[in-house]
C-alpha positions in Angstrom: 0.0 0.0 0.0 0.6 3.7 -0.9 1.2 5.5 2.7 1.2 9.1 0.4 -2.3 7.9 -1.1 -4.5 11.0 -0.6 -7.9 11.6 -1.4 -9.0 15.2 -2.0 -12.5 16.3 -3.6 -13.2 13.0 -4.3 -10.1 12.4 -6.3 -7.4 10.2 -5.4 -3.9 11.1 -5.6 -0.8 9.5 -5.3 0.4 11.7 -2.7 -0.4 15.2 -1.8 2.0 17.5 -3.4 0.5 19.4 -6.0 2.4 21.1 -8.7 1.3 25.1 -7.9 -0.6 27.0 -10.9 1.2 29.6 -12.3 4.6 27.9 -11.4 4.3 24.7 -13.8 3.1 25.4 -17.2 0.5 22.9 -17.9 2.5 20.2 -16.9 5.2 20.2 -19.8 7.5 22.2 -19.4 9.1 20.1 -16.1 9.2 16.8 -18.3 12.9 17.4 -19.2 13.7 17.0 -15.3 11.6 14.6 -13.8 8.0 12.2 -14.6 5.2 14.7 -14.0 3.2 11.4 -13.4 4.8 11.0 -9.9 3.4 14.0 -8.6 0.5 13.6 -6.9 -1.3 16.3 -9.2 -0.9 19.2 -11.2 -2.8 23.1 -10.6 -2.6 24.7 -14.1 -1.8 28.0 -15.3 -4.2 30.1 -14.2 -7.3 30.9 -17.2 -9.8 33.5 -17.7 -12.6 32.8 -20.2 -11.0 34.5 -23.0 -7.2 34.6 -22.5 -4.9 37.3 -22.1 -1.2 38.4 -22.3 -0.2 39.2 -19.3 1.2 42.6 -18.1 4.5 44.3 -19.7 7.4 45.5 -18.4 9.3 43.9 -15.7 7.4 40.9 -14.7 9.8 39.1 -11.8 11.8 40.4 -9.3 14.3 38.1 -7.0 14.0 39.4 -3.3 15.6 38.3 0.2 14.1 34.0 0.3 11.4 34.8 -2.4 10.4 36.8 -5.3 7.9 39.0 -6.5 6.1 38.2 -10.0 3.8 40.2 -12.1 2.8 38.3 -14.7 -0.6 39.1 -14.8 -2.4 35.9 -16.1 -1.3 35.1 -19.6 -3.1 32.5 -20.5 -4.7 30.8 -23.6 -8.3 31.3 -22.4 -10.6 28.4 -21.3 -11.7 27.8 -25.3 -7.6 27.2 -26.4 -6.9 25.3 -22.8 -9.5 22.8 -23.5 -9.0 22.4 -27.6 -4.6 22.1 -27.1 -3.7 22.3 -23.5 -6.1 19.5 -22.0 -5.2 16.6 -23.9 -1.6 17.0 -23.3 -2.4 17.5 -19.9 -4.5 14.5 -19.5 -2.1 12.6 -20.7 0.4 12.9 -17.7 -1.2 10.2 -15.9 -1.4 12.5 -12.3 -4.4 14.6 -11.1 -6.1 17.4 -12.6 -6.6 20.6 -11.2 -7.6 23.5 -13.2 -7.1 27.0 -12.0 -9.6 28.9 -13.4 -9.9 33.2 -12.4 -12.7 35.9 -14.2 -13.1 39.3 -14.0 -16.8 39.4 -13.6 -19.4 37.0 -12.4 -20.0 35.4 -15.6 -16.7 35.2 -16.5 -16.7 32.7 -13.8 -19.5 30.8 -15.0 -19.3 30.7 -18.3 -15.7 29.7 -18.2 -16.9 27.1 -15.5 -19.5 25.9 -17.9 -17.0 25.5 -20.6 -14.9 23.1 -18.6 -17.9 21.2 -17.8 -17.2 18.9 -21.3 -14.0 18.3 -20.3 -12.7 15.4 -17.2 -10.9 17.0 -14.7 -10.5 16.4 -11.0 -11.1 19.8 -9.2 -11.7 23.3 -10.3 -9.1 25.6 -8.3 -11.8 28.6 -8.1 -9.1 31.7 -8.3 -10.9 34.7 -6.6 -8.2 37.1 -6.7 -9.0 38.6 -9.5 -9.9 42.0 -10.1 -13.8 42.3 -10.4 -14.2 45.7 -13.3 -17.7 46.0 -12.2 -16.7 46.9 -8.3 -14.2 49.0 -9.3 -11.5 46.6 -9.8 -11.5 45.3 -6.1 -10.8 41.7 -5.9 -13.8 39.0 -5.6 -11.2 37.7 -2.4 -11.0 40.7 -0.7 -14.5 41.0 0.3 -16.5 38.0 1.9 -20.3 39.1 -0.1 -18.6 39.5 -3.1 -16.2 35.7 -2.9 -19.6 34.3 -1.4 -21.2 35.9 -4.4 -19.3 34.4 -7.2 -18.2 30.8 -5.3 -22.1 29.7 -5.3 -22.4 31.3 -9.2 -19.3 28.7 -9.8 -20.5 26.0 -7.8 -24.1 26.1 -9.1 -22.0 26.3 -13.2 -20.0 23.3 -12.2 -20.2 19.9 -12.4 -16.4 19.6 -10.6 -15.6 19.5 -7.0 -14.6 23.3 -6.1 -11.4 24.0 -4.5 -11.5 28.3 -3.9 -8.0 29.7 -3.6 -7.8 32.7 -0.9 -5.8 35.5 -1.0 -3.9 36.3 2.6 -4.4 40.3 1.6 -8.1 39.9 2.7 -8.8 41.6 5.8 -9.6 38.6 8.1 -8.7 35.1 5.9 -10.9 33.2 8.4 -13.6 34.8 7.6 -13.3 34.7 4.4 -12.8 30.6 4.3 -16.3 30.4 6.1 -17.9 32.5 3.7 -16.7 30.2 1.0 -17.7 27.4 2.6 -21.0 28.8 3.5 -21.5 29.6 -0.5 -20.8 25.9 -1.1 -17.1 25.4 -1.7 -15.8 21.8 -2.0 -12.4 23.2 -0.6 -10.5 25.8 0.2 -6.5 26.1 -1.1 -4.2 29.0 0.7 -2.5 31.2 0.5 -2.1 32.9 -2.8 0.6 35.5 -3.3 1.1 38.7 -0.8 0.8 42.6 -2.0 4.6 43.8 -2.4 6.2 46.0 -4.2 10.0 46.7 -5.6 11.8 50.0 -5.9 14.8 50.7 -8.9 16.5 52.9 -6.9 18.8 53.7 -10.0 15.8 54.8 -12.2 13.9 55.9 -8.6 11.0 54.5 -9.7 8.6 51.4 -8.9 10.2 48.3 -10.8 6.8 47.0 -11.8 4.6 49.0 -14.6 1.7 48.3 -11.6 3.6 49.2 -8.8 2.2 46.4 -7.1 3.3 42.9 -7.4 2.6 39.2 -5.6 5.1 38.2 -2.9 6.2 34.3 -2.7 9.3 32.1 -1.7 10.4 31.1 1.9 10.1 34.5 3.2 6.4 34.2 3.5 6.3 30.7 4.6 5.8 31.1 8.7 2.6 33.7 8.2 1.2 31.3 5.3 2.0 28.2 7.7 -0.2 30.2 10.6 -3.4 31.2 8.0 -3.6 27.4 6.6 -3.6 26.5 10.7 -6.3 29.1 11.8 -8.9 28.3 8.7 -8.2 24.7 8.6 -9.6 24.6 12.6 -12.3 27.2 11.5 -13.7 25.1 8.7 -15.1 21.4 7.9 -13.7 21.0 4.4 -10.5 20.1 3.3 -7.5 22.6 3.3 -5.1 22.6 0.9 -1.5 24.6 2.3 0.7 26.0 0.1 3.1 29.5 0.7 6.9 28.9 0.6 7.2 24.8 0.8 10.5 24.0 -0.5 11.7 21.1 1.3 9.6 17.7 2.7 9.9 19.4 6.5 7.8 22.4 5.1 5.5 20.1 3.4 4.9 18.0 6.6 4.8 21.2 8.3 1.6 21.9 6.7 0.1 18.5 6.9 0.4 18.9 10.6 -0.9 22.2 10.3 -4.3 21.1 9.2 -3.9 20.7 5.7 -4.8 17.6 3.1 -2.4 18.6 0.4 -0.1 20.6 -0.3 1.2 22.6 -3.5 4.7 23.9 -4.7 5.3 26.6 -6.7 8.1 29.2 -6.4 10.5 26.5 -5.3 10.8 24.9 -8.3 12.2 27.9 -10.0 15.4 27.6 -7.8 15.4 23.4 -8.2 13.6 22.3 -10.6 13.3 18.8 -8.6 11.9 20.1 -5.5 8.7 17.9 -5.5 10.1 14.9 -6.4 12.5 15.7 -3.6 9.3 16.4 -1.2 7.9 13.0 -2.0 10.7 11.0 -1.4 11.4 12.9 1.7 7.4 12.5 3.0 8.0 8.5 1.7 10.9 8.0 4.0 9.1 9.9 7.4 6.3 7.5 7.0 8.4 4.7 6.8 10.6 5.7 9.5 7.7 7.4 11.9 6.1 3.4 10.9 3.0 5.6 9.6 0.7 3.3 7.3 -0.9 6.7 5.8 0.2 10.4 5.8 -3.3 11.4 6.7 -2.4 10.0 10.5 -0.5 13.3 10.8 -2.9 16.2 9.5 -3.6 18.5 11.4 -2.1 16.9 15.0 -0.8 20.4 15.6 
């Protein structure tokens, strides 16, 4: 028996780490370093209903234990994602996650109607998107408005729900109840934090937004503390994820109340961070004489 066999949504995977969106392509672009098949599943690249190119200028930024990206969701839209991007990603043999953000209410729906013809295993509901009918305030930062378009997307989709928070929102825990109180499946945290960069030679902001998202170790310890507080304020699964780079961090997570966990920044530094994770969880079962990982989450 699998001890890293986790169930999530209704999905089985064969572990819990879970390639990040954003940070992995669509599942390819890792191949030349390691089986994406042993992964326990894969969060795409985030989509909006019809595509985008992403913001110019300067788009990452290296800081102290992290980095700041502003890549602003280019993506192929839902349409190109299911006609080239699904097959191939189907194909991996490892499970299916697909991150899916809007900027208005039925952008959500329709694009969550649109992957209803297509198998995946969860929909990773991204609601920290700007909303251009609220005046560009995203759905996450206010608890009406995420409640508002997680029971449009639940009621649009025939897949399990997994709503990814953003930690900018003024209280994360309630946010995660208002989720679930809308009807989320699941809830994955955290997404990026608000930071910014300054060229001091050109004394001006770095980014064309001024604005950009914060990940990497450095915000590991306050992500590690949000997954802890929601996943004892709700009754659905958690999924962790801010700064995991190594198996500890992972575990650290699992203990922390979380039923998976995904990687993202980390494998810009080593490319074989996750397989590195998986090995690492493998051996602590087998050492701690564990028959499943799920005997640790959430002890802490």
């Amino acid at each position: 028996m699998n001890p890293l066999q986790t169930k999530l949504l209704g999905a089985t995977l064969k572990n819990p780490v879970i390639a990040a969106s954003g940070t992995f392509g669509f599942g390819g672009e890792y191949a030349r370093f390691f089986d994406p098949s042993l992964l326990g599943g894969i969060s795409s690249k985030g989509l909006t209903l019809n595509g985008s190119q992403g913001n110019r200028g300067v788009r990452v930024w290296e800081t102290p234990s992290g980095m700041l990206n502003s890549i602003g969701l280019e993506n192929p839209g839902v349409r190109r994602f299911i006609a080239e991007e699904y097959p191939k990603m189907r194909a991996l043999n490892t499970g299916l996650l697909v991150n899916l953000g809007g900027h208005s209410i039925e952008d959500y729906i329709e694009g969550a109607e649109l992957l209803n013809a297509v198998d995946i295993g969860i929909l990773e509901l991204n609601i920290s998107c700007p909303n251009v009918k609220s005046g560009g305030m995203a759905f996450g930062m206010d608890e009406k408005l995420a409640a508002e378009v997680v029971r449009a997307a639940k009621k649009a989709s025939r897949h399990p729900l997994l709503v990814k928070l953003t930690p900018n929102a003024p209280s994360i825990v309630s946010l995660a109840r208002a989720c679930e109180e809308a009807g989320a499946d699941g809830l994955s945290l955290v997404n990026t934090f608000l930071g910014m960069a300054i060229d001091i030679g050109q004394k001006k902001p770095v980014f064309q937004n001024i604005n950009a998202g914060l990940s990497g170790p450095a915000i590991l310890p306050i992500a590690l503390s949000m997954v802890h507080r929601v996943a004892k304020a709700v009754q659905i699964p958690v999924v962790g994820l801010g700064g995991i780079s190594t198996w500890q961090d992972a575990l650290s997570f699992l203990m922390a109340g979380a039923s998976a966990i995904q990687v993202g920044t980390a494998t810009f530094a080593n490319p074989l961070a996750m397989p590195e994770i998986i090995q690492g969880l493998s051996s602590y079962c087998e050492k701690e004489g564990l028959g499943r990982i799920a005997e640790i989450i959430g002890i802490v």
